[in-house]
C-alpha positions in Angstrom: 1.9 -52.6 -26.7 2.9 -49.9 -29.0 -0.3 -48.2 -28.0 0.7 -48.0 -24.9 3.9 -46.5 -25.0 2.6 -44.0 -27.1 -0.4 -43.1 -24.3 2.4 -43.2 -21.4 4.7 -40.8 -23.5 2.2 -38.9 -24.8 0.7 -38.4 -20.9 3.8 -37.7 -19.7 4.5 -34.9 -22.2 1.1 -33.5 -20.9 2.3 -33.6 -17.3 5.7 -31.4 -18.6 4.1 -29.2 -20.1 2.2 -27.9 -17.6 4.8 -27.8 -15.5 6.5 -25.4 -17.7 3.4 -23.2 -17.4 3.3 -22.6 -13.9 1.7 -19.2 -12.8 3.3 -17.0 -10.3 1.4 -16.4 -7.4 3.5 -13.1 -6.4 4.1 -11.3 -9.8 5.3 -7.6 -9.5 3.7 -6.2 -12.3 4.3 -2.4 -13.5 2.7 -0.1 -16.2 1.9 3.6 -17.3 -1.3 5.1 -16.3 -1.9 8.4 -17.2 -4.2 10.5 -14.9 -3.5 14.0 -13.0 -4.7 14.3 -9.2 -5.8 12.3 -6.1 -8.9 11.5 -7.3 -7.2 9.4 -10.5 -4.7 7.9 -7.7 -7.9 6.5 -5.8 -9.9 5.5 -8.9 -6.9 3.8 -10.6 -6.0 2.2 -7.4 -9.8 0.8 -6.4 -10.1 -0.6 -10.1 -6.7 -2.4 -9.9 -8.0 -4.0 -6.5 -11.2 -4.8 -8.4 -9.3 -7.3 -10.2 -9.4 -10.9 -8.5 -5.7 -12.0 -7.1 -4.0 -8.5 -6.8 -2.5 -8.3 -3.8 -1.3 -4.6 -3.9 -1.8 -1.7 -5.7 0.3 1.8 -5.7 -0.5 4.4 -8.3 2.4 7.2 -8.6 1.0 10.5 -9.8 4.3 12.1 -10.3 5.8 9.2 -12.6 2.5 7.7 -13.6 3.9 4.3 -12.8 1.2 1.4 -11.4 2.7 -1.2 -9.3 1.2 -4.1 -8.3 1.5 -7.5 -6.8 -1.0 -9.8 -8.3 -1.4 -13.9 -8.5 -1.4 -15.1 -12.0 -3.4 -18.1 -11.1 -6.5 -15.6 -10.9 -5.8 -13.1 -13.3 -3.2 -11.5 -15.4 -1.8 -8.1 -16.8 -4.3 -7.7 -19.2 -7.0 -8.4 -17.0 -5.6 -5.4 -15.3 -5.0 -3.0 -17.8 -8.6 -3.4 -19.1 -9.8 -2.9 -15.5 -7.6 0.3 -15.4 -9.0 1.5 -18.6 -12.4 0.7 -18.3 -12.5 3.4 -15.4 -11.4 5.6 -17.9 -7.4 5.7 -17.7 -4.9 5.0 -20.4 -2.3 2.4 -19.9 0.4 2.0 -21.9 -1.0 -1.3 -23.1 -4.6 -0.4 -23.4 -6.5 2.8 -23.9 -9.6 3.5 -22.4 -12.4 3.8 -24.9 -13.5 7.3 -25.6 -16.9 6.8 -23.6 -15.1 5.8 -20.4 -12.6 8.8 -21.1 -15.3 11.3 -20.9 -16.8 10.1 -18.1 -13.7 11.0 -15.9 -14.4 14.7 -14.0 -12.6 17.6 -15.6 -9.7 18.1 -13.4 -9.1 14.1 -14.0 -9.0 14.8 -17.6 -5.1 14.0 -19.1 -3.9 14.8 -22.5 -4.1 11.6 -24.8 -2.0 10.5 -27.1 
C-alpha cells in the first residue's frame, strides 16, 4: 500500500513539475548584434528566420538591437544567437568564430571586441 502512495505522489510531483516548465509560444526575445549596413540587416535577419519557431525578426542597424518573436517549444535564445553568429555576427551572448567572421564582405566587417 505504501508503494503505492509513494508511485501516486511521486507521479504527481512529475505532472507539477512540468507544469512549471511550460514554454512560451510568443516570447519577445532581444539582443546585440553587431554589423554595419543593409546587407548585415538582411543576413542577420534571414539567419534569425532560419531558426525553427521564430515568428519575426527586426534587426536595427542604428542601435544594433535584434528583436524577435520566437516559440520556445521549437527553439530557444541560444539556438538563436548561435544561428546569428554562425553567419558571422557577434551577439552579445555569443561570438562568431573567427572563420565565420572573415567570411563576412569587407564593408560588413564591424570592429570586435
Amino acid at each position: 500500500m505504501k508503494n503505492l502512495i509513494l508511485i501516486v505522489l511521486v507521479t504527481f510531483l512529475g505532472f507539477s513539475a512540468q507544469a512549471q516548465t511550460k514554454k512560451n509560444k510568443n516570447l519577445k526575445y532581444a539582443t546585440e548584434v553587431n554589423g554595419n549596413c543593409e546587407q548585415c540587416k538582411k543576413r542577420i535577419e534571414k539567419a534569425a528566420f532560419g531558426v525553427p519557431g521564430v515568428k519575426t525578426a527586426n534587426w536595427d542597424m542604428s542601435s544594433h538591437q535584434l528583436t524577435v518573436i520566437l516559440n520556445e517549444e521549437k527553439s530557444s535564445p541560444e539556438d538563436l544567437n548561435k544561428a546569428i553568429a554562425k553567419v558571422g555576427h557577434d551577439t552579445k551572448e555569443i561570438k562568431a568564430t573567427q572563420a565565420d567572421y572573415d567570411n563576412l564582405h569587407t564593408c560588413c566587417k564591424y570592429q570586435r571586441e
